[in-house]
C-alpha positions as CSV (number, residue, x, y, z in Angstrom):
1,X,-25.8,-9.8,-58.0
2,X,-27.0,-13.4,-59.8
3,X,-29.2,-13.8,-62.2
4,X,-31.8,-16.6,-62.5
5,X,-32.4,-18.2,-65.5
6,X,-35.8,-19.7,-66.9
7,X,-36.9,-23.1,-66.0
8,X,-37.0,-26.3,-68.2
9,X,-39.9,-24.6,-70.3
10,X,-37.7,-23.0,-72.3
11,X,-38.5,-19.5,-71.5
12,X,-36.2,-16.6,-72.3
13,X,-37.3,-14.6,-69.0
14,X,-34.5,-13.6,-66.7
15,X,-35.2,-12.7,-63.4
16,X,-32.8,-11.2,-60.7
17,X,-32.0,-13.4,-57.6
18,X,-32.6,-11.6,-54.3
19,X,-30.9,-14.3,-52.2
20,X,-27.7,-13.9,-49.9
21,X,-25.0,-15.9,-50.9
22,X,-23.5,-17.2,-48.1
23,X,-20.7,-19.6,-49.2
24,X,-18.4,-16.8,-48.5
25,X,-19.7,-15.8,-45.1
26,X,-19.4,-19.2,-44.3
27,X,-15.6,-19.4,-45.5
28,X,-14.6,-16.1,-43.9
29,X,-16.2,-17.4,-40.3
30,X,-14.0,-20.5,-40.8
31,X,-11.0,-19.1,-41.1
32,X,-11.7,-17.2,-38.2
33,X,-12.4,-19.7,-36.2
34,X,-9.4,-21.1,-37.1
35,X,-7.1,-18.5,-36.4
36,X,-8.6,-17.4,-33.1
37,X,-8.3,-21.2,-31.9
38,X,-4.7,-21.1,-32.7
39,X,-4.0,-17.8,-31.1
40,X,-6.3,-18.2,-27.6
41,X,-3.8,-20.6,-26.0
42,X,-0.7,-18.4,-26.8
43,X,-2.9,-15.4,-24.7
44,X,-3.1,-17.5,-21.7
45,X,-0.5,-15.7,-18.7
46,X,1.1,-18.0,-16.3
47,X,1.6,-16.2,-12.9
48,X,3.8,-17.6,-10.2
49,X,2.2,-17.8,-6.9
50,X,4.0,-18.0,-3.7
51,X,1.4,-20.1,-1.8
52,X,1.1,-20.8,1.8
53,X,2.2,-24.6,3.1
54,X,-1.3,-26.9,3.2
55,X,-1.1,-27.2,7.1
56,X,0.5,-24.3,8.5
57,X,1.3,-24.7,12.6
58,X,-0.3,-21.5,14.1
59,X,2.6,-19.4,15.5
60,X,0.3,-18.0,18.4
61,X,-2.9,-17.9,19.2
62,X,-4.4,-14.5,18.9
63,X,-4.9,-11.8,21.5
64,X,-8.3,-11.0,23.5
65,X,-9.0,-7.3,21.6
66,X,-9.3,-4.4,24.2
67,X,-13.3,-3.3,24.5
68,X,-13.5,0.5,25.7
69,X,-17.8,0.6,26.7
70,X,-19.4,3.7,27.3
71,X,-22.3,3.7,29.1
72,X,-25.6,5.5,29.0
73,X,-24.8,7.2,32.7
74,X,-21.1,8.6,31.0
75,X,-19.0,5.7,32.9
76,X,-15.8,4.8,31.1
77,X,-15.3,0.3,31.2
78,X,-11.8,-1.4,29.7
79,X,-12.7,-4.8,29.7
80,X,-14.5,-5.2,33.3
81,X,-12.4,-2.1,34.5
82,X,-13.8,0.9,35.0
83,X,-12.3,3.9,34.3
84,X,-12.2,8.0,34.1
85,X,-11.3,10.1,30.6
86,X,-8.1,11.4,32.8
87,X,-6.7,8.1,33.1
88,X,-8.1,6.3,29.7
89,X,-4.6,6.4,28.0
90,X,-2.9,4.9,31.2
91,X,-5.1,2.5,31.8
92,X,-5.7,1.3,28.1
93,X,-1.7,1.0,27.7
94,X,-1.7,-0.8,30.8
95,X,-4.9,-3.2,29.4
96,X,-2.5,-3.8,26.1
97,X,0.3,-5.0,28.3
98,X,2.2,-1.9,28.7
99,X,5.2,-0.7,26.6
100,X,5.9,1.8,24.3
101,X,4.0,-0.7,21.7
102,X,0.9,-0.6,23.0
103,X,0.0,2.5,21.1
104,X,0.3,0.5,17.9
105,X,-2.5,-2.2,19.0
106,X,-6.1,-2.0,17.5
107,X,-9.0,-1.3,20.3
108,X,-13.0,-1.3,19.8
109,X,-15.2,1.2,21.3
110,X,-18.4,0.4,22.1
111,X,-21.4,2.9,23.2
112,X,-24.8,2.1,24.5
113,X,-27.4,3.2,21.9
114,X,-28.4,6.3,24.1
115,X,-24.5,7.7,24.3
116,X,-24.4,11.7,23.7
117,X,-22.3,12.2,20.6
118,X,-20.3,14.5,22.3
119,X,-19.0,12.0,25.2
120,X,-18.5,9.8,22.7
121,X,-16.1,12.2,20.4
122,X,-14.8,13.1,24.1
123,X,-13.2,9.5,24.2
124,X,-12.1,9.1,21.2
125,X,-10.7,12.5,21.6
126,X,-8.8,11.8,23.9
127,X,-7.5,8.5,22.4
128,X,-5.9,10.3,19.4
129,X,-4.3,13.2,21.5
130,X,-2.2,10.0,23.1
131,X,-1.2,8.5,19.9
132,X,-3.8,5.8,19.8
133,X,-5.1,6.4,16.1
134,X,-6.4,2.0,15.8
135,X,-9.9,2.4,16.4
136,X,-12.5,0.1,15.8
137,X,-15.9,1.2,16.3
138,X,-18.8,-1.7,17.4
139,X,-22.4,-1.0,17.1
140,X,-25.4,-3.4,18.1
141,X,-28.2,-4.0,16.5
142,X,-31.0,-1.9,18.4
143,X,-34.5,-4.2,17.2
C-alpha cells in the first residue's frame, strides 16, 4: 500500500494511494517473455519424411472398375452384359479377368432409384456368399 504525501502547500494531510503499481507487472512479463522466447525454438520437432520423387513415371494406368446395374424390371447388367443372380459370381470373376484374384478387386453396384430393397440385398447377398466382400455402392442424384 503507498501513501501520498501533501502537496507543495505544506499540508500535513496524508492520504492513501489507490493506484496499481505496475513496475513489477511490467518486470515479471519481461522476463517471461524472455524465457519463453528462448525455450519455443528448442520445442520445435523435426520429423523425417520419406517423400515421393517430384515426377514419378506412372507404373500402369489404372483399370476400368466393374459396374454391377440393377434395373427397375430386376435385370442383372456387368458392364453391358447382362446377367442372372445364378451366374453373378461367374460372370463377375470372368468381368475381373478371371483367377483366383479376382475376388480381391473392388466392384460398384448401382440400382435404379425404383429397385426393391430386397433384390437389391439379393445381389449383394449373393456377392458375399462367393467371397466378394469389396463393395462399392453408387447412388444418383434423383432431382
Amino acid at each position: 500500500m503507498g501513501a501520498k504525501l501533501a502537496g507543495p502547500g505544506g499540508g500535513k494531510t496524508i492520504e492513501q494511494n489507490s493506484e496499481i503499481n505496475v513496475t513489477p507487472f511490467v518486470d515479471i512479463m519481461l522476463v517471461l517473455l524472455i524465457i519463453f522466447m528462448v525455450a519455443a525454438p528448442l520445442a520445435t520437432v523435426s520429423i523425417r519424411l520419406d517423400l515421393p520423387p517430384p515426377n514419378p513415371t506412372p507404373t500402369t494406368e489404372p483399370e476400368e472398375p466393374v459396374y454391377i446395374t440393377i434395373q427397375e424390371s430386376g435385370s442383372l447388367f456387368i458392364a453391358d452384359q447382362q446377367t442372372t443372380i445364378e451366374t453373378l459370381a461367374v460372370d463377375v470373376c470372368a468381368a475381373l479377368g478371371g483367377g483366383a484374384a479376382c475376388r480381391e478387386e473392388r466392384l460398384f453396384i448401382r440400382a435404379d432409384a425404383e429397385v426393391k430393397y430386397n433384390e437389391f440385398m439379393t445381389v449383394m447377398n449373393t456377392l458375399q456368399e462367393n467371397g466378394f466382400f469389396k463393395v462399392g455402392l453408387l447412388n444418383e442424384d434423383i432431382t
